[in-house]
C-alpha positions as CSV (number, residue, x, y, z in Angstrom):
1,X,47.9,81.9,118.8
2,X,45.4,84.6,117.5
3,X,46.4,87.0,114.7
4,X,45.6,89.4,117.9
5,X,48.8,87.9,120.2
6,X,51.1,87.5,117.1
7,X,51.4,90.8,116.1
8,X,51.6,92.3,119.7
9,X,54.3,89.8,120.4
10,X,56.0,90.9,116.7
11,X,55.4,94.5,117.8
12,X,57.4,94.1,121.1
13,X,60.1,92.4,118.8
14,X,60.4,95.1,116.8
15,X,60.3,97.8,119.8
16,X,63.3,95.8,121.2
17,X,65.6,95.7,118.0
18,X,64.3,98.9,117.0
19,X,66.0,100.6,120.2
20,X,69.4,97.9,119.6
21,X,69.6,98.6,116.1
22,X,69.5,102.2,117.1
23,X,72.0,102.3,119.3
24,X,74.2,100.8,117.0
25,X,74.3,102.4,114.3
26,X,74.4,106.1,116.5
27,X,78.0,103.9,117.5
28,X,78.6,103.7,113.7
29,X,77.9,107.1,112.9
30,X,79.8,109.0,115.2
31,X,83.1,106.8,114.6
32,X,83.6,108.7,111.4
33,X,87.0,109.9,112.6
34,X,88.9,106.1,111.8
35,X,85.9,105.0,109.4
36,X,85.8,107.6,106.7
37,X,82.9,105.7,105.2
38,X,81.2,104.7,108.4
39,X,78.4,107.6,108.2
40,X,77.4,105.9,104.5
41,X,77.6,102.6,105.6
42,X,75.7,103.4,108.6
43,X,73.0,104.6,106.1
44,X,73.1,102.0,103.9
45,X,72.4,99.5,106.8
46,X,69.9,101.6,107.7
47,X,67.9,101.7,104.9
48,X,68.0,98.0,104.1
49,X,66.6,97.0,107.9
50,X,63.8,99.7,107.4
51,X,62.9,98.2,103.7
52,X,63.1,94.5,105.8
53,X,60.8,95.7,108.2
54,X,58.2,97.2,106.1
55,X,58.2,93.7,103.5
56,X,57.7,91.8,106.6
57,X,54.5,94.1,107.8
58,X,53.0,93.8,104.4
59,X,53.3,90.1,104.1
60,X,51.6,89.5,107.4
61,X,49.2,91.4,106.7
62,X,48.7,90.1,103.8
63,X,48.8,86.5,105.0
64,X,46.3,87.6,107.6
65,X,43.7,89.2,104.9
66,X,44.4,86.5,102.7
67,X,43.3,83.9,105.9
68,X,40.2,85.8,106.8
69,X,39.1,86.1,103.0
70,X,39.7,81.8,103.0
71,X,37.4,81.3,105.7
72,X,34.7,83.9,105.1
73,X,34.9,81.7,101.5
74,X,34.5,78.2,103.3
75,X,31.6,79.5,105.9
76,X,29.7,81.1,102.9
77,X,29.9,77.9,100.7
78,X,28.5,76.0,104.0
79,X,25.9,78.2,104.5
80,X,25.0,77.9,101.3
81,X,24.7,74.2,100.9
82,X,22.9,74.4,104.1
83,X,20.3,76.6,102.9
84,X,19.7,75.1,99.5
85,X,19.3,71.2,101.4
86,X,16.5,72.8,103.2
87,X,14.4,74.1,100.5
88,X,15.0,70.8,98.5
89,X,14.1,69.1,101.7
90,X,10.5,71.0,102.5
91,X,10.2,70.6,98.8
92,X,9.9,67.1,99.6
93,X,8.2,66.4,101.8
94,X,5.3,68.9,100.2
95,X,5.3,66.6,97.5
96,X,5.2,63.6,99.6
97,X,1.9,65.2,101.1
98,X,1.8,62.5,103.6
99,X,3.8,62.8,107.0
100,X,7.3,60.7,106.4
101,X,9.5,60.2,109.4
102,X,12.2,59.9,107.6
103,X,12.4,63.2,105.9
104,X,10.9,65.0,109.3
105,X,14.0,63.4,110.6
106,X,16.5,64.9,107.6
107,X,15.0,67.9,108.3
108,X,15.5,67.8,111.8
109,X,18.9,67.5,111.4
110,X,19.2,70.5,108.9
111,X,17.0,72.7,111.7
112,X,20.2,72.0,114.0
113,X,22.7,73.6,111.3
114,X,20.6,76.3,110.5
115,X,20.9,77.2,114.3
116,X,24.7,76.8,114.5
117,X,25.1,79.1,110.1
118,X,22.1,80.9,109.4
119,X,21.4,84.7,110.4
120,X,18.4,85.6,112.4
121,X,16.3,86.5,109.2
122,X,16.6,83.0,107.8
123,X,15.8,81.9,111.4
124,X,12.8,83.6,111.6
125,X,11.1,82.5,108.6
126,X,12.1,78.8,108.9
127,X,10.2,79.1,111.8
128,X,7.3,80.2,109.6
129,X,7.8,77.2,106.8
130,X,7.9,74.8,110.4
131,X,4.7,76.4,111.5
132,X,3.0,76.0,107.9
133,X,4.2,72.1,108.1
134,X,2.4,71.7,111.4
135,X,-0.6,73.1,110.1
136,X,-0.9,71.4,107.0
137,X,-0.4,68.3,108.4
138,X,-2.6,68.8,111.6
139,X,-5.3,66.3,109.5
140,X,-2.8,63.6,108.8
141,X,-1.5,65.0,105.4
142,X,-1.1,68.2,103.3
143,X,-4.0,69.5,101.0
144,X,-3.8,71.1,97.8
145,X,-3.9,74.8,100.0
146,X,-1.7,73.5,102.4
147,X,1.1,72.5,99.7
148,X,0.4,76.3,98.7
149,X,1.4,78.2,102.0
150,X,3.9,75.9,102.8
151,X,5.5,76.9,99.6
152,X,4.9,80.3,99.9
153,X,6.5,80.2,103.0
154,X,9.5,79.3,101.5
155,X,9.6,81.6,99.2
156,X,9.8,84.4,101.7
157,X,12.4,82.0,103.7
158,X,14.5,82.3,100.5
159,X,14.4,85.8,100.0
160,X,16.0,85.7,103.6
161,X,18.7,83.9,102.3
162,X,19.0,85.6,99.5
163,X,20.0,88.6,101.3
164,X,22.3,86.8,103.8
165,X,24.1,84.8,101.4
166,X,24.7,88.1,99.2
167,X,27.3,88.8,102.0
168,X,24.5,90.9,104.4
169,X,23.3,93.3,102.2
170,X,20.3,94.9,103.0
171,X,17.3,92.6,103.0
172,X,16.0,92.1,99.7
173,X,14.0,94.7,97.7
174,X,10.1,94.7,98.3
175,X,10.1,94.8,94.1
176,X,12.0,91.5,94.2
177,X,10.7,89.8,97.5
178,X,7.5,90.5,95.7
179,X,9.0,88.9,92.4
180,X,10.0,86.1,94.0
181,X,6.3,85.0,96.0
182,X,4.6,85.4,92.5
183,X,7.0,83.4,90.9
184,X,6.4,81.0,93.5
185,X,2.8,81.4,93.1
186,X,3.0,80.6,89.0
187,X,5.0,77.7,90.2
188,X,2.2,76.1,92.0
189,X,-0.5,77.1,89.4
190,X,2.0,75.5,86.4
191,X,1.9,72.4,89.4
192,X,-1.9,72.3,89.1
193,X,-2.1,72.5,85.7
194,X,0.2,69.2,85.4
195,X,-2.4,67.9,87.9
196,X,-5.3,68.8,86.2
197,X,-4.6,67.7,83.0
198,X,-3.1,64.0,84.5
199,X,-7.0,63.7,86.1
200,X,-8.5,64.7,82.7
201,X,-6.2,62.7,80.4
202,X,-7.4,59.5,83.0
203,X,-10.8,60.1,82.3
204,X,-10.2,59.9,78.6
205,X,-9.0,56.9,78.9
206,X,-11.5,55.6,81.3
207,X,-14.4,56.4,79.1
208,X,-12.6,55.0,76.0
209,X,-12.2,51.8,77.8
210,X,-15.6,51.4,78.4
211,X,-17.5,49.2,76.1
């Protein structure tokens, strides 16, 4: 039964031993002829069931906030899993460069969560980081440029999720979208530079092998 049902169905309750109760205690009251203390004691009684009552609405509601806050808690520490498994996961396979079934596969399978978790921002611009993907790897495998969009891509996918994980605030910033594609874009250029200096310290030692 929904929170909905149960508190209509305490509500009715209460209607019907509200109008009981009522009755009673009018009985009390006006019996103060042979009771000399029946008025007080009708008041007394009184006040206790209405103090019983009102504990009894705080606590369910309280129960039912306390529910609600639990499973907002649980879906946002899903969603969030979810949506850092898929950058690691296009992460990968950029660095793989070459098509692997097995992580198209793995990311298959994290497409189908994002459909049943993610809002329609995030939506949106995974469908940009898939679109990249099939670009890049129209040719067999992802170039240098390639690698570059795909990741850029991704970069504006996280700032979607950014903003939907932050419990739907606005959508991020244009300052800190912006922040967040150049520091994206240093990312790759540190990358090359790793690149770079791997082909020129093999060259070194190429040339100081020969005789």
């Amino acid at each position: 039964m929904n929170f909905g049902l149960r508190n209509l169905a305490y509500l009715v309750v209460a209607a019907s031993l509200g109008i009981a109760i009522y009755f009673i205690f009018r009985a009390m009251y006006l019996v103060e002829a042979p009771l000399p203390f029946a008025q007080e004691m009708t008041l007394v009684f009184l006040g206790a069931v209405v103090t019983i009552a009102l504990t009894a609405a705080l606590l369910n509601r309280q129960t039912e906030l306390e529910l609600r806050k639990e499973g907002t808690v649980i879906t946002l520490q899903q969603k969030y899993d979810i949506y850092m498994s898929c950058i690691e996961k296009v992460a990968q396979i950029v660095e793989n460069v070459r098509h692997d079934a097995a992580l198209i596969d793995e990311l298959k399978v994290l497409n189908h969560k994002l459909a049943v978790v993610a809002s329609a921002g995030v939506l949106t611009q995974f469908e940009v980081v898939l679109d990249a993907l099939l670009s890049g790897f129209a040719d067999g495998a992802l170039s240098g440029a390639d690698g570059e969009k795909v990741m850029q891509s991704v970069a504006d996918l996280a700032t979607a999720m950014r903003s939907d994980v932050l419990q739907n605030m606005p959508l991020t910033s244009t300052n800190t979208a912006s922040a967040i594609r150049r520091n994206s874009q240093r990312m790759e250029q540190l990358d090359d530079l790793d690149f770079e200096t791997k082909v020129t310290t093999i060259k070194k030692e190429t040339n100081n092998a020969r005789p």
